[in-house]
C-alpha positions in Angstrom: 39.2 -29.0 7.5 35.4 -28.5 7.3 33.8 -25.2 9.0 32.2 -26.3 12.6 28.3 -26.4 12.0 28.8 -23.1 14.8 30.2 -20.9 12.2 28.1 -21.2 9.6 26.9 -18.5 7.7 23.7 -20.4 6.5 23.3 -20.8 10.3 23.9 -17.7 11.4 21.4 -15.8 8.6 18.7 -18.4 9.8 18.9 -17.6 13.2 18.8 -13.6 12.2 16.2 -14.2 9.8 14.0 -15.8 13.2 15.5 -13.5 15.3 14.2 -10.4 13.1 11.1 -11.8 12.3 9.9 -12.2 15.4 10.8 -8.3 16.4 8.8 -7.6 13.0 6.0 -9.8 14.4 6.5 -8.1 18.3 6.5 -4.6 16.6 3.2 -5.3 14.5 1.3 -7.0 17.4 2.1 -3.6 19.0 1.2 -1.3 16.3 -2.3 -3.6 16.0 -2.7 -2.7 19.7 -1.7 0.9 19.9 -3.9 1.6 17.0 -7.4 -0.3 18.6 -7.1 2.4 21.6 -9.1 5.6 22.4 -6.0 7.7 22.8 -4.9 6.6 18.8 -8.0 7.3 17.6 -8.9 10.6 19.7 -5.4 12.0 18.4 -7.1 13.3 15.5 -9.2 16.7 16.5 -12.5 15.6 14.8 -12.7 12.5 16.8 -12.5 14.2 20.3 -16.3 13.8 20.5 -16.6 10.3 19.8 -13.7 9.9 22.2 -15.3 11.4 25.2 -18.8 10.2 24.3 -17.1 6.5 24.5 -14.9 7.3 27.6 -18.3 7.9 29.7 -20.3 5.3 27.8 -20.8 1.8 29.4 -18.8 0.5 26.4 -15.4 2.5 27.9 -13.5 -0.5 29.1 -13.6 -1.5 24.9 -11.0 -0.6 22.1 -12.2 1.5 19.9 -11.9 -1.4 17.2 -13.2 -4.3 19.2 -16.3 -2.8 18.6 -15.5 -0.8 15.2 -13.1 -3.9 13.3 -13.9 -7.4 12.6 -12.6 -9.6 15.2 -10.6 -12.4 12.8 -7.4 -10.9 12.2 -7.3 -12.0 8.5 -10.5 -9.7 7.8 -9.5 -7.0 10.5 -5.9 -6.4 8.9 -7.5 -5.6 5.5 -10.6 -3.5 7.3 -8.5 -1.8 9.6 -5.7 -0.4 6.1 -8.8 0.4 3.7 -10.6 2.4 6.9 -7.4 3.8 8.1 -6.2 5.3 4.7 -9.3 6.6 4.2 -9.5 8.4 7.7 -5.9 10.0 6.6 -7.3 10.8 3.3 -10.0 12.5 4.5 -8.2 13.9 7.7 -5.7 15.6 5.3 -6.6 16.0 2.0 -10.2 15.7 2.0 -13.4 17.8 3.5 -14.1 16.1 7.6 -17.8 16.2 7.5 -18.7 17.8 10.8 -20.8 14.9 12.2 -19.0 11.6 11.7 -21.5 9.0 10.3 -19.9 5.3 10.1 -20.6 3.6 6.2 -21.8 0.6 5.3 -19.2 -1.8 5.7 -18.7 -0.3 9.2 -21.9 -0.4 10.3 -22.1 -4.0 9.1 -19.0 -4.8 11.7 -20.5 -3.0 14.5 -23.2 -5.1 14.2 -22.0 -8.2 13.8 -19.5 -7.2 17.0 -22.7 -6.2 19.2 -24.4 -9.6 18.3 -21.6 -11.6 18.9 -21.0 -9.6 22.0 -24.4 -9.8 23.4 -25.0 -13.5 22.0 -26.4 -14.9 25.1 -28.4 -11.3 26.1 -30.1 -11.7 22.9 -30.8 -15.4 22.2 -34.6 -15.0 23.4 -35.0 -11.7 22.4 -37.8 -11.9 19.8 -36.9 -8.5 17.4 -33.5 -9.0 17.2 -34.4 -9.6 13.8 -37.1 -6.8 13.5 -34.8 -4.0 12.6 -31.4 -3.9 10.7 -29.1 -2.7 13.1 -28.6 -2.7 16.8 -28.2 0.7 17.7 -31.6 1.1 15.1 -33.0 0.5 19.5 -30.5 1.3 21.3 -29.3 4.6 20.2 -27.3 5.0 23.3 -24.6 3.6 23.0 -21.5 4.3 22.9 -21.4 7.7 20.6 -25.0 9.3 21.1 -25.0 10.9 24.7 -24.5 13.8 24.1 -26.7 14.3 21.0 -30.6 15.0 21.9 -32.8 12.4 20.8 -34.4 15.0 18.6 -31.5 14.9 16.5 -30.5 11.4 15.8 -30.5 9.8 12.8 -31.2 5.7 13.5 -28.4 3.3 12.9 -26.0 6.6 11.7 -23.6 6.7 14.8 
């Protein structure tokens, strides 16, 4: 007599294979969350200024990466493990610089997250265009309050 289609073992893996990919797929949509929040990112000591400075900034009720990641999943996954092992690097093994200055490719995310953000703000706004970067006018946001105008370096926070 046959095996009931019940006890299958080609069933039975199937239905673990579903059943533990969607925990893998639970436990990463997690880790993606707990990992775009202040408290992840202010648990390293050099980043307790940027985390205070964005806790009282107009910007607080934002992730860290909704403003600092690319908001497509398929380019933030790769953004978020370059920029991540290179915090850790640099967190561990390497010298923290004692002002934190975003790069390039950061910079070019911010950006593209405050225009998309702001879309509707800016659509008459004759000099979006006039100057590379948003913060380049608006220096404070998020990061900069506590650092005298004096000091700032444009488009560096």
């Amino acid at each position: 007599m046959s095996e009931s289609p019940r006890k299958s073992p080609a069933l039975k893996a199937a239905l673990g294979g579903v059943v533990l990919g969607a925990l893998v797929l639970a436990g990463l949509g997690w880790a993606m969350r707990a990992t775009d929040a202040r408290p992840f990112c202010s648990s390293c000591h050099v980043m307790a200024p940027e985390a205070v400075t964005h806790k009282l900034s107009a910007h607080a009720n934002l992730t860290c990466n909704e403003c600092h990641a690319p908001a497509a999943l398929l380019a933030k996954l790769p953004f978020k493990a370059m920029e991540g092992a290179r915090d850790v690097f640099v967190n561990t093994l390497g010298d923290v610089p004692e002002r934190i200055v975003a790069g390039d490719a950061t910079k070019a995310v911010i950006n593209a997250n405050c225009k998309a953000c702001h879309a509707m703000t800016n659509m008459d706004v004759a000099s979006m265009e006039s100057k590379p970067y948003c913060t380049d006018c608006h220096r404070g946001v998020a990061h900069m309050r506590m650092q005298p105008v004096s000091t700032r370096m444009v488009a560096d926070e």
